[in-house]
ZAMARGU-4260 file (C-alpha; in steps of 0.2 Angstrom, whole numbers, plus 5000, padded with zeros to 4 digits):
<rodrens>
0) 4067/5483/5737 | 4082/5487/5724 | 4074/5487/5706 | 4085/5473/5693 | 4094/5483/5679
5) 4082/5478/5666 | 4066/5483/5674 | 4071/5499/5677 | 4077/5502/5662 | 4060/5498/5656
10) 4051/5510/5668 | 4063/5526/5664 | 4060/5522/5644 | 4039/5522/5650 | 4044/5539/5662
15) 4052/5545/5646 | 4037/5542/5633 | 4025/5551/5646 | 4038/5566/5644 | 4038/5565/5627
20) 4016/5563/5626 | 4016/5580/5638 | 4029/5588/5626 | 4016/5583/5612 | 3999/5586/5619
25) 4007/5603/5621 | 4010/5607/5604 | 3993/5601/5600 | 3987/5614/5612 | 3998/5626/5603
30) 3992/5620/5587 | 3975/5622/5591 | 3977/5638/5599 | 3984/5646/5581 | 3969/5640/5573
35) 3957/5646/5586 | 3950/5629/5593 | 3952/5635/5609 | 3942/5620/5618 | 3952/5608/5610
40) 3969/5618/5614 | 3962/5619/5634 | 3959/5600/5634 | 3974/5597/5628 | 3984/5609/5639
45) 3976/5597/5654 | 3981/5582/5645 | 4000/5588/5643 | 3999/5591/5664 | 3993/5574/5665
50) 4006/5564/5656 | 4018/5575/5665 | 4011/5567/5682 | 4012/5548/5676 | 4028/5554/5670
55) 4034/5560/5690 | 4023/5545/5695 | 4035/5533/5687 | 4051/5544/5692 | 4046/5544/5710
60) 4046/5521/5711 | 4062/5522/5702 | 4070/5533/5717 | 4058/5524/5729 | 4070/5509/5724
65) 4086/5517/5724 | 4086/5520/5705 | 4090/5537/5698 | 4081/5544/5684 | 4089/5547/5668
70) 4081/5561/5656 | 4089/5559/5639 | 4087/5566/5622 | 4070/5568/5616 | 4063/5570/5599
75) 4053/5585/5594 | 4035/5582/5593 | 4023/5584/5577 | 4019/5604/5577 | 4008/5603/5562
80) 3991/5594/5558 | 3982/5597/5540 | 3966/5597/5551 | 3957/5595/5567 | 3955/5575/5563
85) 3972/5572/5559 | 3978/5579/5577 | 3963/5569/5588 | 3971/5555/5576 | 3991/5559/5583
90) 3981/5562/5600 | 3976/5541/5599 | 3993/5536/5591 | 4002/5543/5606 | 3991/5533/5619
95) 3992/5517/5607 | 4010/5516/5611 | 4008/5523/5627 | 3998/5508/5632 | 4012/5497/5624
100) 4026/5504/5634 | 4016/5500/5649 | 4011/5483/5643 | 4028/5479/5640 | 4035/5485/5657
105) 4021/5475/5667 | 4025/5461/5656 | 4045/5464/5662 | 4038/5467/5680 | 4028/5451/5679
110) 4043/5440/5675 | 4056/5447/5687 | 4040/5445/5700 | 4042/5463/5704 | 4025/5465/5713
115) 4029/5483/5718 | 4032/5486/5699 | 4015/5475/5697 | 4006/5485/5708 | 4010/5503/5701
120) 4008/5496/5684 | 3991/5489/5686 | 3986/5508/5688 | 3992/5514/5672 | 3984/5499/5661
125) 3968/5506/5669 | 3971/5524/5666 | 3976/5519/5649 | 3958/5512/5645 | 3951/5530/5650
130) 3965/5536/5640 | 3963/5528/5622 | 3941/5528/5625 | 3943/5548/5624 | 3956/5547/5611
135) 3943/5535/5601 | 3929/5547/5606 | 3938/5560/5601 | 3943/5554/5581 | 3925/5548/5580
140) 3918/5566/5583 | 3930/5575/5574 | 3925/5562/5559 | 3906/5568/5560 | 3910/5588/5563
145) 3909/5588/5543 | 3906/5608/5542 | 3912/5623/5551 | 3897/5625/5560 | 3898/5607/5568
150) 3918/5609/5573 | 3914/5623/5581 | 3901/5616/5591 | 3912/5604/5595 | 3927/5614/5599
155) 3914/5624/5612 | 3910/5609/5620 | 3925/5594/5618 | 3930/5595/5637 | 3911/5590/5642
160) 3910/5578/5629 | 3925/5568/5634 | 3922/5571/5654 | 3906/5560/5651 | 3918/5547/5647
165) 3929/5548/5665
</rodrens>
């Protein structure tokens, strides 16, 4: 089944902020790599391979229903944070309007009754949960690591702490 204009327009615009999330987690890797948060920088790393995923996942139905998609222009991602907290904080901004894009495309899906859309939609508003609960985690133990000792406790042991939430 041919996808209508609109919606596909929707979806590449979704493909295209997963793009742009994978270009940013990897600057947050490369961030925290220069400032030796090494644990941080490796969680990252895995979360700028993931949003590539959704990203071909959402490429993949839109040639599925014989619509091609369009890369275009991106901006460049935020390379600099003035602490560890500020870039957990970046990390949850770009899964707030993650799950936005998402929301708006199965909102689009919904009324052109586009249950194939639906369908693939409906598993990224329940990765997005699991998305924006790490993120939340994430901010609220980088808020509580108030010395050096405690973020590098952290930093040792932030992959484990957000696994528990998967």
């Amino acid at each position: 089944m041919k996808l209508i204009a609109s919606l596909q327009t929707i979806l590449n615009r979704q493909a295209e902020h997963e793009r742009f999330a994978s270009a940013s987690y990897l600057a947050l890797a490369h961030w925290c790599s220069d400032q030796e948060y090494n644990g941080f920088a490796r969680f990252f790393h895995s979360q700028a391979e993931e949003e590539t995923e959704h990203m071909l996942k959402l490429q993949s139905h839109l040639l599925d229903r014989e619509a091609k998609p369009v890369l275009e222009a991106m901006p460049a991602p935020v390379n600099e944070f003035s602490n560890l907290t500020a870039a957990a904080e970046h990390a949850l901004e770009l899964e707030r309007e993650n799950t936005l894009g998402i929301e708006t495309a199965y909102a689009a899906a919904n009324e052109a009754n586009d249950y194939a859309a639906q369908a693939l939609l409906q598993w990224f508003i329940t990765e997005q949960v699991e998305e924006e609960a790490w993120a939340t985690k994430m901010v609220t133990l980088c808020k509580r690591a108030e010395c050096s000792g405690a973020i590098y406790n952290l930093d040792r042991h932030i992959n484990k702490e957000l696994a528990e939430e998967g």
